[in-house]
C-alpha positions in Angstrom: 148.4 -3.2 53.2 146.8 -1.1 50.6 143.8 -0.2 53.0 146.2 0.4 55.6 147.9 3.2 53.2 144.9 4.3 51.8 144.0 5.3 55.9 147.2 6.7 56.4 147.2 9.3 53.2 143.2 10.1 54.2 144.7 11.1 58.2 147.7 13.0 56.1 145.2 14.6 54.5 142.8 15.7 56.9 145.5 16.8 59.0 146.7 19.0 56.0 143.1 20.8 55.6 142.8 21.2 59.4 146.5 23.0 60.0 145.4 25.2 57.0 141.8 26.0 57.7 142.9 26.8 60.9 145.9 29.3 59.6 143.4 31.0 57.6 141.2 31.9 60.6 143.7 32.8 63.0 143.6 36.6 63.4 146.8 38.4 63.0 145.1 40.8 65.8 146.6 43.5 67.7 149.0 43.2 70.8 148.9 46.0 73.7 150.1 46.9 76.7 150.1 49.2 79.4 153.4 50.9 80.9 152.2 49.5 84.7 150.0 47.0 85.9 148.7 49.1 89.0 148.2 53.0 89.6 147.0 55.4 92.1 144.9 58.2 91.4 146.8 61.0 89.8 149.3 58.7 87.3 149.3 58.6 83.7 148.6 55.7 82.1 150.0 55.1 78.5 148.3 52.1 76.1 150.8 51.5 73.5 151.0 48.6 71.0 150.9 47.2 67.4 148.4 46.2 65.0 149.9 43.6 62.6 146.9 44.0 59.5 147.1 47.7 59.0 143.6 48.9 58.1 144.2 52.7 56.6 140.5 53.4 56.9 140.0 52.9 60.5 142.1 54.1 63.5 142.3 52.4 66.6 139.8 53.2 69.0 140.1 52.7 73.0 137.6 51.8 75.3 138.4 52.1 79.0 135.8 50.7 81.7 136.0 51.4 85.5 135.5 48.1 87.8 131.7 48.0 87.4 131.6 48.6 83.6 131.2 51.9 83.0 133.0 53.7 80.4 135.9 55.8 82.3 137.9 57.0 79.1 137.7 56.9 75.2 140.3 57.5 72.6 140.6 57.1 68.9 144.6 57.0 67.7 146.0 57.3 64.1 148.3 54.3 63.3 152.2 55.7 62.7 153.0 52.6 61.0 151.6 49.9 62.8 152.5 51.7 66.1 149.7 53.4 68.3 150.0 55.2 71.6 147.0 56.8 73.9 147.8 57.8 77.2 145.1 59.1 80.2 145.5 60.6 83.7 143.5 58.7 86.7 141.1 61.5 88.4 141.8 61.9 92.5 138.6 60.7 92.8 138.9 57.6 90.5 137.7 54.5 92.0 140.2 51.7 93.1 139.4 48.2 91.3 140.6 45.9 88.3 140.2 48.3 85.0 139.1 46.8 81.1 140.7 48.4 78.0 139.7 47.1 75.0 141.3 47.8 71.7 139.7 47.8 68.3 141.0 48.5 64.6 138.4 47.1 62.0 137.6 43.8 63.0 140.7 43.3 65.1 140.2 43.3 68.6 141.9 42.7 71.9 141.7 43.6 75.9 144.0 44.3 78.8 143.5 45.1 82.5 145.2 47.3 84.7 144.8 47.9 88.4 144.3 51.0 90.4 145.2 51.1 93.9 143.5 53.9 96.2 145.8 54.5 99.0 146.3 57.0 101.5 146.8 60.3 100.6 149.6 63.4 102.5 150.4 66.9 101.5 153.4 68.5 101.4 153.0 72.8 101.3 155.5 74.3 99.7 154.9 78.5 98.6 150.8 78.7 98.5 151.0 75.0 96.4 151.5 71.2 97.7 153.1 68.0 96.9 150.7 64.9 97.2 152.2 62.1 98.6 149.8 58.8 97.7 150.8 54.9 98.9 149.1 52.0 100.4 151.6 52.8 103.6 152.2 56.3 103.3 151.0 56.4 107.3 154.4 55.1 108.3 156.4 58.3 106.7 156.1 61.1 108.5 157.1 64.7 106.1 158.3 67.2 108.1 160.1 70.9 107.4 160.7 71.9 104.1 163.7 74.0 102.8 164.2 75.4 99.0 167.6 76.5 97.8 167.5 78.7 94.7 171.5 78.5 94.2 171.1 74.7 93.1 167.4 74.3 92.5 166.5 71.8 94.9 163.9 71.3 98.1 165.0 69.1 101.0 161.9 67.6 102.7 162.9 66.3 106.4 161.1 62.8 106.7 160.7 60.5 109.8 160.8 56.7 108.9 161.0 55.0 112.3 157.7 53.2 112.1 159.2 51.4 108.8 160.4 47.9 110.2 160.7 45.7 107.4 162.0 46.5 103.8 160.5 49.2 102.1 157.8 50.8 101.0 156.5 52.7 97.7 156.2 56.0 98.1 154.4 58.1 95.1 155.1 62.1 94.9 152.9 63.8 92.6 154.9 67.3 92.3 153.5 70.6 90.2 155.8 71.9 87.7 155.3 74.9 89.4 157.6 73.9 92.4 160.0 72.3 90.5 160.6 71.1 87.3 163.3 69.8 84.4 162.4 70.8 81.2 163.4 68.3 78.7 165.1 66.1 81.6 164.7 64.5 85.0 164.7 65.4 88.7 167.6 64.1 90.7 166.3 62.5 93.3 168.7 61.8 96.8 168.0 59.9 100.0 170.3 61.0 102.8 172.4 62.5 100.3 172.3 59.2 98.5 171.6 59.2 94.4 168.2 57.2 94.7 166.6 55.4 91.2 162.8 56.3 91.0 160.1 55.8 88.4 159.4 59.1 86.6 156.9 59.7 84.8 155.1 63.5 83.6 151.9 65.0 82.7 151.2 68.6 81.6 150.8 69.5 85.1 152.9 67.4 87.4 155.6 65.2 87.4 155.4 61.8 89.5 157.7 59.7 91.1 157.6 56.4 92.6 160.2 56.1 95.2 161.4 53.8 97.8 161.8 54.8 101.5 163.1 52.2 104.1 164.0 53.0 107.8 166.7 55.4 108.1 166.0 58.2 105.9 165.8 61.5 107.2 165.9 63.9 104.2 164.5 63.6 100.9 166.3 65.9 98.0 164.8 66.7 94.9 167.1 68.8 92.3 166.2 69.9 88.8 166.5 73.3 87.3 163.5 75.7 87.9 161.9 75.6 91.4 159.1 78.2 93.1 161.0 80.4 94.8 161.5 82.7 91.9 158.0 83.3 91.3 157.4 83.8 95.0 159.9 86.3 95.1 158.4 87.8 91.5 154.9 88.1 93.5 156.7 90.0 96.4 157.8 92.5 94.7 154.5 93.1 92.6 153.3 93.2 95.6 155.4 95.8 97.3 155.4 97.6 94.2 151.6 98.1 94.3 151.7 99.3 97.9 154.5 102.0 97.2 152.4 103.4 94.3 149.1 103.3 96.8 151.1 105.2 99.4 152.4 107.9 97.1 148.6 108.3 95.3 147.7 108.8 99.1 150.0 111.4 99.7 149.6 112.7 96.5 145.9 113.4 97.0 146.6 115.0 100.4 148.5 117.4 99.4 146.3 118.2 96.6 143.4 118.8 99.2 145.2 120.9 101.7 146.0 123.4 98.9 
């Protein structure tokens, strides 16, 4: 019996060092994400997370690699608390494939992936600018007339979705500021005159949306509180202003000749 308890407490024991030596080396490490798992050229992507051993010396730095390795974007963030943040915008031209981001702070390390999806592209021209319209079945919408009202800041695209036979598809609407924009908000975005919910997102540039269309819809209304029109209208009358003032430095320098 003895040498049956002295085995026992040596197992206890062992098991004791083990569980420890193996708390000590487990890394507190960082934890990331990013806000989607696949993108299209044009989005933003945003790599948020938390390191959980703050190291003051070093900030986290962010290493982005394109589907054959190379290096396709590099940030270094300052901790605010344990939080850090680093956001990007994907190129037109950025190639589709499974994307590597690895994180390091110190000796803490850790890796995600993301996905970029290169679909087909449409434009939309509205005033001397466009709206891109990107999606693996944007060929089955069809954008037609466009019409901008300045009393309730809003531009009604006419769309054709006959060829849509099944569900729905993603559309994604990549849309200048300079067309239309909601400082500090949102666009409104209705289907038919229906409220629809879309993923909105914003860069310096553009806003993007990611909405669904399905068979049916014939007009797609975007509302927020500034839209082109009013620099349009602001180019016009430069515009005629400079003519005026050419036509009376003409006549102005007739006169003075026939004298």
């Amino acid at each position: 019996m003895r040498w049956l308890q002295a085995v026992i407490f040596l197992v206890l024991l062992l098991v004791t060092v083990s569980m420890n030596s193996a708390l000590a080396q487990s890394p507190q490490g960082i934890s990331a994400t990013a806000n989607k798992q696949s993108y299209e050229p044009g989005d933003k992507v945003i790599i948020t997370g938390t390191v959980q051993q703050l190291t003051n010396v070093n900030p986290v730095t962010i290493i982005v690699r394109n589907p054959i390795g190379n290096v396709y974007e590099v940030g270094q963030v300052t901790l605010l608390n344990n939080i850090f943040s680093h956001d990007f915008v994907l190129s037109d031209d950025v190639q589709g494939g499974l994307y590597t981001v690895n994180i390091r702070q110190g000796s803490q390390t850790t890796q995600i992936q993301f996905q970029v999806t290169v679909g087909q592209t449409q434009i939309i021209p509205i005033f001397g600018s466009d709206i891109k319209v990107r999606g693996k079945d944007t060929n089955l919408v069809k954008y037609g007339n466009v019409e901008v009202a300045t009393a309730d800041n809003s531009i009604a695209i006419q769309v054709d979705t006959s060829k849509i036979q099944n569900g729905s598809i993603t559309e994604e609407y990549q849309i200048p500021k300079q067309v239309i924009d909601a400082p500090g908000g949102q666009l409104d975005i209705k289907e038919n005159g229906n409220v629809v919910d879309c993923v909105q997102t914003e860069t310096d540039m553009e806003r993007i949306l990611d909405c669904p269309m399905s068979y049916g819809i014939k007009e797609l209304t975007l509302t927020g509180t500034v839209v082109i029109p009013e620099f349009g209208i602001s180019m016009l009358i430069l515009t005629l202003g400079t003519t005026m003032a050419i036509i009376i430095f003409s006549q102005h320098r007739l006169r003075y000749k026939f004298r």
